[in-house]
C-alpha positions, 0 to 999 in steps of 0.5 A, spaced: 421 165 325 425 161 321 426 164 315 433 168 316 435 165 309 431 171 307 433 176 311 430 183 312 423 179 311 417 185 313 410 183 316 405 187 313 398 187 317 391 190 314 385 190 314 381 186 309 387 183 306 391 177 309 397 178 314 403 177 309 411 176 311 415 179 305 422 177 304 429 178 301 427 186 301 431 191 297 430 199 297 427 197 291 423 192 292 420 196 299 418 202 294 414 196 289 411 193 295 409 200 298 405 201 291 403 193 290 401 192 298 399 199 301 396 203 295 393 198 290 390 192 295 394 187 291 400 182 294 407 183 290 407 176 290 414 174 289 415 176 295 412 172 299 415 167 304 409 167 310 403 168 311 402 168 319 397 164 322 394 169 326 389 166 327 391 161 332 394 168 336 387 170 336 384 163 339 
């Protein structure tokens, strides 16, 4: 993936919200990121080190 200088990255897919890959994750970050992404619908950007093109998988 090319970003093991952010190591443990998680990807989190969706619907209706662009795929994301966060990096740099902490037990402390993972607890923000399940409040900011998963319940409240918004991206905990300074996180965010990817967004996949999964556009191009789909093609």
């Amino acid at each position: 993936m090319g970003l093991c200088y952010v190591e443990p990255t998680v990807e989190v897919v969706m619907p209706d919200m662009p795929p994301v890959i966060y990096g740099k994750m902490t037990s402390d970050v993972a607890e923000e990121l399940v409040v900011k992404h998963l319940v409240e619908h918004s991206l905990l950007d300074s996180h965010i080190f990817d967004r996949p093109a999964i556009d191009i998988v789909k093609h």
